[in-house]
C-alpha positions in Angstrom: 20.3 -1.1 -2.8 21.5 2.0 -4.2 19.7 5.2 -6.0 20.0 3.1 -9.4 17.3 0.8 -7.6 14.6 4.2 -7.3 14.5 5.7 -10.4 12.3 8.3 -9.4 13.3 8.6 -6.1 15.4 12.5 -5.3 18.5 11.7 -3.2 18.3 11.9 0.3 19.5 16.0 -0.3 17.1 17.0 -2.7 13.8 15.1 -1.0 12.1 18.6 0.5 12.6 20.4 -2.6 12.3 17.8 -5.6 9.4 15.8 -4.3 6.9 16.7 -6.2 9.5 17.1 -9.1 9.5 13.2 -8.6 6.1 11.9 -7.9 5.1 13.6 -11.3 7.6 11.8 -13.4 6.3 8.6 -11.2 2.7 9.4 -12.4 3.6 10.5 -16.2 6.0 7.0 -16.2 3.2 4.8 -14.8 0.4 6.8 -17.6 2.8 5.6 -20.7 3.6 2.8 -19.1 3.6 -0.6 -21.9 5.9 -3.0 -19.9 3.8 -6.1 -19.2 0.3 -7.2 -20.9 -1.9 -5.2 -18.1 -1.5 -2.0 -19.8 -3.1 -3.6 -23.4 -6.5 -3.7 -21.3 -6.5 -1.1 -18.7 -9.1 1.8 -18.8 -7.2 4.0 -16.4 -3.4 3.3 -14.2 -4.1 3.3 -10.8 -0.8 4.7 -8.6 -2.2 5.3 -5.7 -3.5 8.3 -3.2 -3.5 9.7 -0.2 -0.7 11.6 2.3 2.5 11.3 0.7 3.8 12.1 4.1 2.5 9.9 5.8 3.9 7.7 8.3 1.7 5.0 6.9 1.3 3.2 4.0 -1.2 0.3 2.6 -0.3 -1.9 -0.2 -2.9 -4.2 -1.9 -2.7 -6.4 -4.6 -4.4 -5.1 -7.6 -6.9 -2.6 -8.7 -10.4 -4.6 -9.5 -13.3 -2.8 -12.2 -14.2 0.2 -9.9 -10.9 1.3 -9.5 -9.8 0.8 -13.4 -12.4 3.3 -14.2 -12.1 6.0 -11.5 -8.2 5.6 -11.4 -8.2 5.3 -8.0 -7.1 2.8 -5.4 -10.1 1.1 -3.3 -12.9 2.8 -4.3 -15.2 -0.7 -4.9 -16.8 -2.7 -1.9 -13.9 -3.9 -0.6 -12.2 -0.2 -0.5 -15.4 0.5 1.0 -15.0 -1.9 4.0 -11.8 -0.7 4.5 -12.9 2.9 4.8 -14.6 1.6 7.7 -12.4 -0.9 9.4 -9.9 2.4 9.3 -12.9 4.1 11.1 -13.6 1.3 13.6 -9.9 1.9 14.6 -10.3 5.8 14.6 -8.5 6.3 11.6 -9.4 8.2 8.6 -8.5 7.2 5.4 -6.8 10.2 4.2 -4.5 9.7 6.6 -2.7 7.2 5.0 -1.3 6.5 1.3 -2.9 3.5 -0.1 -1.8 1.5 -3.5 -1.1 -1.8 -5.0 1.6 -4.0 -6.0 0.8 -3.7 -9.9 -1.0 -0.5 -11.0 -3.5 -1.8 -13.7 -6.3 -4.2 -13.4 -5.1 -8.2 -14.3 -8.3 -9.2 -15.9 -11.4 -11.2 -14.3 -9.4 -9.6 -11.3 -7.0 -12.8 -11.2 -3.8 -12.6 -9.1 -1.2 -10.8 -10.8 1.6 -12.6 -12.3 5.3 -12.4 -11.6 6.2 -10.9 -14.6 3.5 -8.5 -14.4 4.9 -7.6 -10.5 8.1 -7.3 -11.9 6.9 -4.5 -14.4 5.4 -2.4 -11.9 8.2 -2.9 -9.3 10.2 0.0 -10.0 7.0 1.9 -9.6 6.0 0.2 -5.7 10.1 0.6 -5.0 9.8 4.2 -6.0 6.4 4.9 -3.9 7.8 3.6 -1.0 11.5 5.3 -1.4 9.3 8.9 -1.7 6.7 8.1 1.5 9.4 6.5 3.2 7.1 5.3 5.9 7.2 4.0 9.4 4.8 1.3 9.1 3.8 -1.1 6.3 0.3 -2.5 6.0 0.5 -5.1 3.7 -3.4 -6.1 2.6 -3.2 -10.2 1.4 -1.1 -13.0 0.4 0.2 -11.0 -2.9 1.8 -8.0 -1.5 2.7 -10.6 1.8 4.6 -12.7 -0.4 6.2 -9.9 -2.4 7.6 -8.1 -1.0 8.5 -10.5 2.0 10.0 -13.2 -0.5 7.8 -15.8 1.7 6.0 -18.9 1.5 3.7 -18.8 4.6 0.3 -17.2 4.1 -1.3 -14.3 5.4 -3.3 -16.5 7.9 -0.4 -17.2 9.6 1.3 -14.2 9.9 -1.4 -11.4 10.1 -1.7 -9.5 12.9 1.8 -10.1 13.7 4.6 -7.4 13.6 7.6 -8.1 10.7 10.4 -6.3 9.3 11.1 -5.4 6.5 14.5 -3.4 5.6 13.9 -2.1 8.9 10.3 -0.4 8.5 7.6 -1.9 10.9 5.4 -4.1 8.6 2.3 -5.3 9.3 0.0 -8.1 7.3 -3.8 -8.1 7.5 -6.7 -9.9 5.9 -7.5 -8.2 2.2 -11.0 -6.3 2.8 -12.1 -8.7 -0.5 -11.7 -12.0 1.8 -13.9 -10.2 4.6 -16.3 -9.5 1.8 -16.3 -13.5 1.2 -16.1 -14.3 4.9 -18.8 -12.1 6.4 -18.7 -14.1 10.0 -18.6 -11.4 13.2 -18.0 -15.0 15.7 -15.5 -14.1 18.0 -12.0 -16.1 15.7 -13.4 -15.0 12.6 -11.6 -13.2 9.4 -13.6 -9.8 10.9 -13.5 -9.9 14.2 -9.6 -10.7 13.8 -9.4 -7.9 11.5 -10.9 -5.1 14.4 -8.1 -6.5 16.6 -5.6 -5.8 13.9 -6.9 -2.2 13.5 -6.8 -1.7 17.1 -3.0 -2.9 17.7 -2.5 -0.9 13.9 -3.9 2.3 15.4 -1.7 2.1 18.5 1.3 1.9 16.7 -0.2 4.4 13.9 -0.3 7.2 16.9 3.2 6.3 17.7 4.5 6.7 14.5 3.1 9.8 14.0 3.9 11.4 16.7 7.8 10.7 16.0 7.1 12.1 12.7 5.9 15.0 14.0 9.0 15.6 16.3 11.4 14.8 12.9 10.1 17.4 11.4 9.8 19.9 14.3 13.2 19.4 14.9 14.2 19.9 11.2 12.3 23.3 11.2 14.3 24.5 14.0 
C-alpha cells in the first residue's frame, strides 16, 4: 500500500491540519459519484457519520430505503436495534463512526456486487485511512468477506478477535439477521450478540483510553 492507494487520504504530516480538507473532497467525490450502476437509482449517497476520531469504527454492508432518503447510515429498524445493542453494552452511538462497504442503496436491498464494492472501495479505503481506528466492527458476511478476502461466514467467526493489517477486527451478527431471528434462548443470534457487545465494550474502553494518552502526549 502506498498514498496512491488513499486518494483522499493527507499524508501522515499533514493529518491534524488537512483533515477536514480531506473528508470534504471524500464527501463532494462520493456526491458526483457515477462509477457503478448504484448511483443511476440512489435518492441520496450515504458515507457515513459519527466521530471521525474515534477509536472505533462499524462497517455494514449497504444502505437499505430509510437510509437512501435521510443519507444516513442505520437510521431504519435494523440501525435502530443497533442503537440499542450499543446501549445494552454501555455504548452510545455517537461514539463511534458507522458506514458501509458501498455507499448507495443496491436495489430490493440485494447484496452488493463485486463490481459495485470495487467502485466504492477507494471511498471505504479512504474512510478508514482518515479514522485510522483501533478496532474494526465488521456487521455481516459482506463487509466479513471483504475486506478479509475470506470464505468462512460470519457464523463462524463472530465474536472472535481477527486482524486485519494490524487493526483489532471484530465480526458480529448484522442487526438485519437479529431482526429475522428474534430468539432471546440462551445460543441464539441475540443473546450471542449481547456477549459480543460486552467483550466489544471491554476492548472499546481500552482503546480509548490509549487514544486518549496518544493524543495527551502529542499535546505536550
Amino acid at each position: 500500500m502506498n498514498a496512491a492507494d488513499f486518494p483522499f487520504s493527507p499524508g501522515n504530516g499533514e493529518i491534524a491540519n488537512k483533515s477536514d480538507e480531506a473528508w470534504n473532497m471524500l464527501h463532494s467525490c462520493l456526491e458526483n459519484c457515477t462509477e457503478c450502476p448504484l448511483s443511476e437509482g440512489r435518492t441520496k449517497v450515504v458515507p457515513g457519520e459519527g466521530d471521525r476520531k474515534s477509536p472505533v469504527m462499524f462497517i455494514g454492508e449497504a444502505p437499505g430505503a430509510d437510509e437512501d432518503i435521510q443519507g444516513r447510515p442505520f437510521v431504519g429498524r435494523a440501525g435502530q436495534l443497533l442503537t440499542q445493542i450499543l446501549e445494552s453494552g454501555g455504548i452510545r452511538r455517537d461514539e463511534a463512526y458507522i458506514t458501509n462497504v458501498v455507499k448507495c442503496r443496491p436495489p430490493q436491498n440485494r447484496v452488493p456486487t463485486v463490481q459495485e464494492m470495487m467502485s466504492c472501495g477507494k471511498y471505504l479505503e479512504s474512510q478508514i485511512a482518515l479514522i485510522n481506528p483501533r478496532i474494526i466492527v465488521c456487521l455481516g458476511n459482506t463487509p466479513l468477506k471483504w475486506l478479509m478476502k475470506t470464505t468462512e461466514g460470519i457464523s463462524s467467526v463472530r465474536g472472535k478477535w481477527l486482524t486485519w493489517r494490524g487493526i483489532d477486527f471484530f465480526p458480529m451478527f448484522h442487526p438485519s439477521y437479529l431482526l429475522r431471528n428474534d430468539s432471546r434462548k440462551v445460543g441464539s443470534p441475540k443473546h450471542l450478540t449481547w456477549q459480543d457487545v460486552q467483550e466489544l465494550r471491554k476492548r472499546w474502553k481500552a482503546a480509548a483510553e490509549a487514544s486518549r494518552s496518544t493524543s495527551e502526549g502529542a499535546t505536550e
